[in-house]
Backbone bond lengths (Angstrom), bond angles and torsions (degrees), N, CA, C in turn:
res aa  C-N    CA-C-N  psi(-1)  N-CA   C-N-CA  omega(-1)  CA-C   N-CA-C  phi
1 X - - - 1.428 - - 1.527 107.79 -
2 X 1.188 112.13 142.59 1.497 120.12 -176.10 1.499 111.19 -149.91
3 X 1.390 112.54 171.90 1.627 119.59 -162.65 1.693 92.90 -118.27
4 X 1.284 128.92 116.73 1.983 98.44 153.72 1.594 103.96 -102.19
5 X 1.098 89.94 112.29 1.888 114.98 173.12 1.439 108.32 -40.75
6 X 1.484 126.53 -23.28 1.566 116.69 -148.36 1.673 70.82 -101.35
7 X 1.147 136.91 -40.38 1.555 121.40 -178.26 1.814 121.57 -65.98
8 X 1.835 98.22 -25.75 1.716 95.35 -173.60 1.449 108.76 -64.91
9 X 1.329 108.72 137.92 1.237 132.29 153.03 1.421 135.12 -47.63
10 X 1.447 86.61 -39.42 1.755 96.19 -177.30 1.467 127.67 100.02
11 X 1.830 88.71 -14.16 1.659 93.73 -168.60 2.054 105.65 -52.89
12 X 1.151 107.51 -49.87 1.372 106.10 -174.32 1.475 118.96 108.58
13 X 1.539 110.75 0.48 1.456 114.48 168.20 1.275 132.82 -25.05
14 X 1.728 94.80 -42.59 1.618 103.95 -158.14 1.617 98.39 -84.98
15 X 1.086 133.73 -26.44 1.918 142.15 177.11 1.395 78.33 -58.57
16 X 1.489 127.20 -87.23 1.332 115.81 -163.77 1.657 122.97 -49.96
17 X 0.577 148.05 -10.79 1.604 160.64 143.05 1.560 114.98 -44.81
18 X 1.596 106.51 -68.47 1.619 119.98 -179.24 1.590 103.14 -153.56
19 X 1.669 109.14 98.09 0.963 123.67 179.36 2.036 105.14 -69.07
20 X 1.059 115.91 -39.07 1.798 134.59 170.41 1.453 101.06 -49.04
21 X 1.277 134.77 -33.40 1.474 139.04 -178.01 1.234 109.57 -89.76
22 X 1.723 129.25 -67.42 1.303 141.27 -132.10 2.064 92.79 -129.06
23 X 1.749 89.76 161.47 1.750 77.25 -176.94 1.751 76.38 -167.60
24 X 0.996 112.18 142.45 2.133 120.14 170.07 1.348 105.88 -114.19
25 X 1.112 100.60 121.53 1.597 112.83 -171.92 1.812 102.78 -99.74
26 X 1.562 104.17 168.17 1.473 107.24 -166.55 1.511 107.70 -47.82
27 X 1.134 133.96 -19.51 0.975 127.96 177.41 1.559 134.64 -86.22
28 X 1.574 92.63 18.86 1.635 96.93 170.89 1.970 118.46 99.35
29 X 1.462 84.81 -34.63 1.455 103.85 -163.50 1.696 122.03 -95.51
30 X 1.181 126.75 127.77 1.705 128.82 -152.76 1.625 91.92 -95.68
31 X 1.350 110.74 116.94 1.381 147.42 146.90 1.275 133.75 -32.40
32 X 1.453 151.57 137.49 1.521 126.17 139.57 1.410 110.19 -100.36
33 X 1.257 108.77 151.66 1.371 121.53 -148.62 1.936 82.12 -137.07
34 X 1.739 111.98 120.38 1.199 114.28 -162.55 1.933 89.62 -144.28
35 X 1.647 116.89 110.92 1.432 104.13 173.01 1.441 119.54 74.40
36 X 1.865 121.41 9.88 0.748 115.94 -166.35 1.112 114.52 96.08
37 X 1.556 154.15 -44.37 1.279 138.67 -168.64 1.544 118.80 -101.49
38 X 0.910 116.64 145.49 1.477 124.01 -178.44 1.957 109.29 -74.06
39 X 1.410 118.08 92.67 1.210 100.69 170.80 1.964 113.31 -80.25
40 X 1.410 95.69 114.34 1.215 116.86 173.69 1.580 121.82 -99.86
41 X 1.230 114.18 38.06 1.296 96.16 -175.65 1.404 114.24 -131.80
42 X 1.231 108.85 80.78 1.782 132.90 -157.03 1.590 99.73 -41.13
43 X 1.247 97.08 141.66 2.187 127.80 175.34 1.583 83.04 37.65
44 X 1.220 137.18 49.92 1.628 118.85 121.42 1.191 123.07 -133.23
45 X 1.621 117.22 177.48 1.341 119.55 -153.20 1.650 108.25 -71.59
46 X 1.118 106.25 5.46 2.080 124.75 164.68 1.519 110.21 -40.58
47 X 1.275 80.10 -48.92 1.989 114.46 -163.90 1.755 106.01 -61.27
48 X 1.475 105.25 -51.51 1.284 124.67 -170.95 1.330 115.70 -24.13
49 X 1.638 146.47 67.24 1.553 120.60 -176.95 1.338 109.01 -89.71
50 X 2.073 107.44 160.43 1.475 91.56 154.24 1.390 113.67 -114.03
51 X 1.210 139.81 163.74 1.144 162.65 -97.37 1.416 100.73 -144.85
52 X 1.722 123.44 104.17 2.113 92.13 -179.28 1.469 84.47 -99.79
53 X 1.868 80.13 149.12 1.626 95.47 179.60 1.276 138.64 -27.86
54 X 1.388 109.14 -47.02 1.463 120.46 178.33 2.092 117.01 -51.09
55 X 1.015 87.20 -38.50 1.673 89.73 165.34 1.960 117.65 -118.56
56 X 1.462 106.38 57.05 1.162 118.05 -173.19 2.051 91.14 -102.56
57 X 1.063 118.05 -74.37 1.436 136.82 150.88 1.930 106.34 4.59
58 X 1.576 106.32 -67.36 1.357 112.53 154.24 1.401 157.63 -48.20
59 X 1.362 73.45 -37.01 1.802 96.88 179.24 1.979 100.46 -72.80
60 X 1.299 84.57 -64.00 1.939 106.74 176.34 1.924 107.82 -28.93
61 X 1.205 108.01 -42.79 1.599 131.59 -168.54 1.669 106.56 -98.49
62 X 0.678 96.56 -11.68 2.000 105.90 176.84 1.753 87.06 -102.66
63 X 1.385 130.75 -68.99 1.228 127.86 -163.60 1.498 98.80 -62.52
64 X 1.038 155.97 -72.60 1.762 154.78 -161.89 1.771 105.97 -63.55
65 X 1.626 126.26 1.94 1.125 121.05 -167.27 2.419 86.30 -130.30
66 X 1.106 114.70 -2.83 1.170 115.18 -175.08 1.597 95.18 -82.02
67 X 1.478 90.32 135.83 1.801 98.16 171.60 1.765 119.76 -91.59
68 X 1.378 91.76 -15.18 2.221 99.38 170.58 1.578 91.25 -77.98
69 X 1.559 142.31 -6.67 0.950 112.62 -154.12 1.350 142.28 37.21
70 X 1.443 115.76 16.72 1.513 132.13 -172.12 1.718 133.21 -82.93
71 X 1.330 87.47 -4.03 1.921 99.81 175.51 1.529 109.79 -79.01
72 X 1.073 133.17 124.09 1.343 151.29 154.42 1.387 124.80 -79.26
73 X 1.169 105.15 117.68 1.695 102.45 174.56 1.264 116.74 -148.55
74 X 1.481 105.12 128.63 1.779 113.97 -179.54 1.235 96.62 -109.20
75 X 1.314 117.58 131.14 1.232 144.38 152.03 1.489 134.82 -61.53
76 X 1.230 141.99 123.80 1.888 128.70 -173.20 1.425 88.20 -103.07
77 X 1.302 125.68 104.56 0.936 138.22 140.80 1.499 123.42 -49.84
78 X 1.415 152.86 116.54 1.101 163.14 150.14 1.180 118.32 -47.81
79 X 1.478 108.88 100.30 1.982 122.32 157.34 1.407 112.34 -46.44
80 X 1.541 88.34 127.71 1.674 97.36 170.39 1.893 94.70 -99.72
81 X 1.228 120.44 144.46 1.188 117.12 169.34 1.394 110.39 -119.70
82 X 1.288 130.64 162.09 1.252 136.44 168.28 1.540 116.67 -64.67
């Protein structure tokens, strides 16, 4: 899951949603916040967090309620094999 900053708005939806995920720094612009650290380092793989399950649910509901439309999230889907 990742943020692109040049799309956030700023509104801050997504902090209110899952403050444990997301964080807006003085500069207006919403963060992922992974282990404690703020990855700030806009459209590269810096940015990249993963998500523990327990606030996956949140993230999902912060991203479909964002007006930059700017939350990214890949999913690991699980192979079924024969």
């Amino acid at each position: 899951m990742w943020i692109d900053q040049d799309l956030c708005t700023g509104d801050g939806l997504c902090v209110d949603h899952c403050p444990e995920v997301f964080v807006q720094l003085e500069d207006g612009i919403a963060y992922v916040v992974q282990n404690g650290a703020v990855l700030n380092d806009p459209g590269s793989s810096g940015s990249l967090a993963v998500v523990e399950h327990r606030h996956q649910s949140d993230v999902v509901k912060a991203a479909e309620v964002c007006p930059g439309e700017c939350i990214f999230i890949e999913m690991d889907v699980p192979t079924i094999t024969p």
